[in-house]
N, C-alpha and C positions, 0 to 999 in steps of 0.2 A: 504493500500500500504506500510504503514511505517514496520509495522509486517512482510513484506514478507522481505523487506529491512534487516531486523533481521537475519531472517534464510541464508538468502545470505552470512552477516558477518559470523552465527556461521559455514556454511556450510564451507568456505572458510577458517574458521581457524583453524576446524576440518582437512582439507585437508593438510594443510599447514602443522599442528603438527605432519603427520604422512606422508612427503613427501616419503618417498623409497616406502612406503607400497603403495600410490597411485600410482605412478608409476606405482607399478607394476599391479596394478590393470589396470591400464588405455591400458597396454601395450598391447593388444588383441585388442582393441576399435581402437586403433591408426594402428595397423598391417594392419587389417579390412577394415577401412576406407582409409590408404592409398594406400594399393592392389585397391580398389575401386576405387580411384582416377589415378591411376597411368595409369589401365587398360581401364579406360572410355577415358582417354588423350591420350595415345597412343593408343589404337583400334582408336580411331573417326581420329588420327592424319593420319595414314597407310592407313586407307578407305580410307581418302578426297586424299593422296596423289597416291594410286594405280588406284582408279577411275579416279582420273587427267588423270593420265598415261597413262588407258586405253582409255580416253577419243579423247585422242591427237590421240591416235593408231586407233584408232576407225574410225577416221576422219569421214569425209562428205560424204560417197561413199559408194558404193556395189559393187559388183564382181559378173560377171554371165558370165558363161562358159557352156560350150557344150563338156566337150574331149569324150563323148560315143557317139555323133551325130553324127548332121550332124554342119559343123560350119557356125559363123554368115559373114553376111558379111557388110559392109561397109552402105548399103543402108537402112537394119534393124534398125541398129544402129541410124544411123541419124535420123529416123523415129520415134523409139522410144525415145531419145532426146528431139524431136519437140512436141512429142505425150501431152508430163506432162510438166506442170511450174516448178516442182521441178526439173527435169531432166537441170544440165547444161552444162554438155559436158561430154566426154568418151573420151577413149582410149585404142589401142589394150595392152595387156600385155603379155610382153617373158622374162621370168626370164630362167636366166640359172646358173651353179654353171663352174667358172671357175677359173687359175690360173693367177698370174702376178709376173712379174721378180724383187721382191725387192732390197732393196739395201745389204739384208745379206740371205739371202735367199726368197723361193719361196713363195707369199704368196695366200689363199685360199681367194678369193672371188665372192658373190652373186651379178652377173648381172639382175635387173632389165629395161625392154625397153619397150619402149613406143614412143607415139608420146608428141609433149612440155604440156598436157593438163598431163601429169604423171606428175607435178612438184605440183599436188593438192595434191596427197596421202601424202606428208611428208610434215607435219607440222615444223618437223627443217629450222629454216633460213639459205640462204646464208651467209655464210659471209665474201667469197671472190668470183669472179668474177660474171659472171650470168649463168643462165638455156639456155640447147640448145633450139630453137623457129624454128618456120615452117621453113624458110630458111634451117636450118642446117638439120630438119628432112627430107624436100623435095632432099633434094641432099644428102641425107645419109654422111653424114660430120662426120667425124672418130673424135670425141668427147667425151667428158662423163665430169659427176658430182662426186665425192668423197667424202667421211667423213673425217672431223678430223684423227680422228684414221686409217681411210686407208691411208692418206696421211701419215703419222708421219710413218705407217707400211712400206713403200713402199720407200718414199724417204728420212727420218728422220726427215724431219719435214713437218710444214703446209706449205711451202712457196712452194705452187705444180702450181699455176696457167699456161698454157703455158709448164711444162712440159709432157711428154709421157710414158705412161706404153704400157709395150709389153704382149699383152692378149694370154693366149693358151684354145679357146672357143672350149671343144670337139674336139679337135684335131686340130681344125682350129687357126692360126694366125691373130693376127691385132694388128695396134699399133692405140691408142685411145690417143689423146690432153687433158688435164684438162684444162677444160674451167670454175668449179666453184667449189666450195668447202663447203659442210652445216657443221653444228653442226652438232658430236656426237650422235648418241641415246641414249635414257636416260637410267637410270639403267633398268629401269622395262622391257624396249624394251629388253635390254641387254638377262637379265634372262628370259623372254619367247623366242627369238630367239637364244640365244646364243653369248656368251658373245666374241668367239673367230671371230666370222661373221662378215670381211667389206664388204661395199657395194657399190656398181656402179651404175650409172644412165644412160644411151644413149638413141639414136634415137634408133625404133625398127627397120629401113631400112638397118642398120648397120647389122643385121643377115637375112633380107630380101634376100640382096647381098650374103653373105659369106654363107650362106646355101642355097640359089633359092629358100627359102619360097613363097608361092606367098601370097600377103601383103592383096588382099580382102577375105581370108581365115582366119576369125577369131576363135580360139577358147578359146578365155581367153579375157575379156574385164571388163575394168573397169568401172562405170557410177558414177561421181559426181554428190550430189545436192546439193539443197542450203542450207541445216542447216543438223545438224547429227541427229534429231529428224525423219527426214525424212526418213534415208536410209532404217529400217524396212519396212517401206509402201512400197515405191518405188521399194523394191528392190521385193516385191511380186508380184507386178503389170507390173514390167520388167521380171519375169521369165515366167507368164501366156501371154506377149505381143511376147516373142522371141519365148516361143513352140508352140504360132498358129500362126505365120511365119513362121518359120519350119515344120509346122505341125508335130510337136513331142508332141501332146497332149496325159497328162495322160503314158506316158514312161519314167520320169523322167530323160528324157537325157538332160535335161536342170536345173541346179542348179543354187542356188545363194549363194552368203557368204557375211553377214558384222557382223561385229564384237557390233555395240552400242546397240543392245537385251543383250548378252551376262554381257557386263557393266553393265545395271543396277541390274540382277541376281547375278551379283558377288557385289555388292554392298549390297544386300540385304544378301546376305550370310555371308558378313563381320558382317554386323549388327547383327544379329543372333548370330554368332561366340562370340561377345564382349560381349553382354550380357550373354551368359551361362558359361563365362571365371569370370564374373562379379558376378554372384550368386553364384560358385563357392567361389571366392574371400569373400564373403557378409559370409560365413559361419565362417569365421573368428570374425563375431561380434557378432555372436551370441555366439561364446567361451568366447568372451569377456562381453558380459552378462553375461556368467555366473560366470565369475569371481567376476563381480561389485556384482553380489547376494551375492557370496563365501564373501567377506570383508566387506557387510554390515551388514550380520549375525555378523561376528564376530565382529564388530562395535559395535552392540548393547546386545551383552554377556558382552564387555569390561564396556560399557557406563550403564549398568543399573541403576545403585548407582546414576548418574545424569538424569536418566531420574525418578526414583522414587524422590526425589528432586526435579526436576522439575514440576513435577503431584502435590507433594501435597504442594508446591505453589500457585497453582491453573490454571496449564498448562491445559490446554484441551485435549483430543485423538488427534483433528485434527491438533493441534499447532504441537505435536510429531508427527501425519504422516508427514506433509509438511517439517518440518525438516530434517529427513531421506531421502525424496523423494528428496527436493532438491540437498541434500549432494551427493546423488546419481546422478541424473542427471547433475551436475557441473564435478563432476570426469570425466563421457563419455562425457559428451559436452569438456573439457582439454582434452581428449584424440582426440576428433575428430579433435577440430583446430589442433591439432599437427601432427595429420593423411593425414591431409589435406593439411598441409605446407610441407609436408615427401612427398605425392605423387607429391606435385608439383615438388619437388627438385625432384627424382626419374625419371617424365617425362623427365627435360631438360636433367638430365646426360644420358637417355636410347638414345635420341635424336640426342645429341651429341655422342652416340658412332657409333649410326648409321650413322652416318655423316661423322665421322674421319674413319671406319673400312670398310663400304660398299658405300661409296661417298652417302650414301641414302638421300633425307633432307626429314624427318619427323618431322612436327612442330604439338606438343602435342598439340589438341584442348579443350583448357578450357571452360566448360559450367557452367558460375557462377552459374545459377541456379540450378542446379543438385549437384554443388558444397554445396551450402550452402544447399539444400535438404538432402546433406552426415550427416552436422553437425548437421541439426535438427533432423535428422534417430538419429542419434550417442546418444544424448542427449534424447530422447523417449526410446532407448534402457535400457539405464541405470533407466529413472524411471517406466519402466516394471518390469526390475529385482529388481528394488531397492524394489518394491512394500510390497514385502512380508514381507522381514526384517523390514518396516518400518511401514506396520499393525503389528508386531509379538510386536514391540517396542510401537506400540499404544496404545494395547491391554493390554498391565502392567497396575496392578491396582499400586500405590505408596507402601503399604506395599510389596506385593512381589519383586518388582524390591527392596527396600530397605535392604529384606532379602539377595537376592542376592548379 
């Protein structure tokens, strides 16, 4: 143990005597490993937070429609509810795209309607008044929920509660009460739906009335269940339940949509994505092996004179590989910590720009194991390439190295 102790010193003061030249040597080791780091912290950080994102989006529900049928109606619906444990309530859904009379101009917004069981699809909290509820749905009560940002677009700020926008729904008029107000969607909502889109929430009897829909005519419904794990199943076993109610089998007139299949495919694609960005990145250390070979060679062209003096002292071969070897493997293992401390710095500023430039919060995920699996890659690297220089330095008998 005391002998390798040895080599450690002379390794280190080998290193030490020719700092620029290490350096530079290391500087591919350290590029390499911290692309590595940087790339594994932020890919893993974006996944966990787009997958969040989509997760929220995703919610607990499915969507099954009929617009090429025939539509569902109210009795279906209930039916199939009662049918499954996972089934926990539904709702008709009428989205329309309309205007409203801001305070500097007109502005564009997506109505959403439904009955009070629509307050499951958004996972944003209230955070000022409440949700309309059977009462106001049963009496069609000129009401609605807003965003943040529709509020702020509309009246100048959040303090909308109790006040009125005047709606132009397809040419029809109404003025709608703000009776509550959620959170914002998050960015990711933003950049899939579009960032300039607020959005409205009411009763759906509210166009029931203003267009003479008639209300057990469904062709758009929502079904919540109990966990998001569920909505794929359910949402198979509701579209095979409504088209032999309808007997629209086998005609695809009956569809479904949820989004948490979709999640985990896109999660799986992220992963994929990070690691071929990663092996990419990795090609960086193998330049940087070849560097550590490039200055160990020339290490031991310089060194011969002491390595023939060292031989007929009574060095051994293997005394002079482990030497070399080590010398080697200490420069990429210094390059790695430093690659390593690079990508972490790297991760937080990429982090924070994402944070101050696109409101994003991307929080690099550190995996110390894989972390330190960089440093012991780094440091295996080096006594791969070191290998050769330091059999070539082995291999001196004491006279030739002494000629030299």
């Amino acid at each position: 143990m005391g002998i390798f102790l040895d080599y450690w010193k002379m390794a280190f003061f080998n290193v030490r005597s020719n700092k620029v030249r290490a350096f530079l040597t290391m500087l591919g080791i350290i590029i390499g490993i911290s692309s590595v780091v940087t790339i594994m912290s932020i890919g893993k950080g974006m996944s966990n937070f787009i997958s969040g994102s989509l997760s929220s989006l995703a919610g607990s529900y499915y969507e099954i429609y009929t617009n090429e049928g025939k539509p569902m109606n109210r009795k279906i619906l209930d039916n199939l509810v009662s049918k499954y444990d996972e089934n926990i309530s539904y709702t008709e859904v009428l989205s329309v795209n309309a205007t409203a009379k801001g305070k500097k101009e007109e502005v564009k917004i997506r109505i959403s309607s439904g009955s009070p069981s629509l307050e499951l699809k958004n996972s944003a909290e209230i955070v000022q008044g409440r949700y309309f509820d059977e009462f106001d749905y049963d009496l069609a009560k000129e009401v609605c929920i807003i965003d943040e940002n529709t509020a702020i677009e509309i009246f100048g700020n959040t303090d909308a509660i109790g006040k009125t926008i005047s709606l132009d729904i397809l040419g029809r008029e109404v003025d709608v009460k703000v009776l509550g107000i959620r959170k914002s969607a998050s960015a990711i909502s933003a950049l899939m739906f579009g960032g300039n889109t607020h959005t409205l929430e009411m009763p759906s009897t509210i166009l029931y009335n203003l267009f003479g829909i008639d209300p057990d005519a469904i062709y758009d419904a929502m079904v919540f269940v109990d966990k998001p794990e569920s909505a794929p199943q359910m949402a198979a076993k509701g579209k095979m339940y409504v088209a032999a109610a309808l007997n629209e089998r086998g005609e695809e007139k009956v569809k479904t949509y949820e989004l948490n299949s979709g999640v985990s495919q896109f999660s799986s694609i992220m992963t994929g994505i990070t690691v071929f960005v990663m092996l990419v990145a990795a090609i960086s250390l193998f330049v940087g092996g070849v560097g550590v070979m490039n200055i160990m060679l020339v290490s031991v062209t310089e060194r011969t004179r002491e390595i023939g003096i060292r031989k007929s002292l009574g060095a051994g071969t293997k005394a002079i590989l482990w030497q070399f070897l080590i010398e080697s493997g200490l420069i990429s293992l210094t390059g790695g910590v430093i690659g390593i401390i690079s990508g972490y710095g790297f991760s937080l500023l990429i982090s924070l720009i994402a944070k101050s430039a696109a409101n994003i919060s991307v929080l690099p995920d550190f995996n110390i194991a894989l972390i330190l699996l960089s440093a012991v890659f780094s440091m295996a690297i080096g006594i791969f390439f070191g290998f050769y220089p330091a059999k070539k330095a082995a291999k001196m008998t004491p006279i030739e190295a002494l000629r030299s």
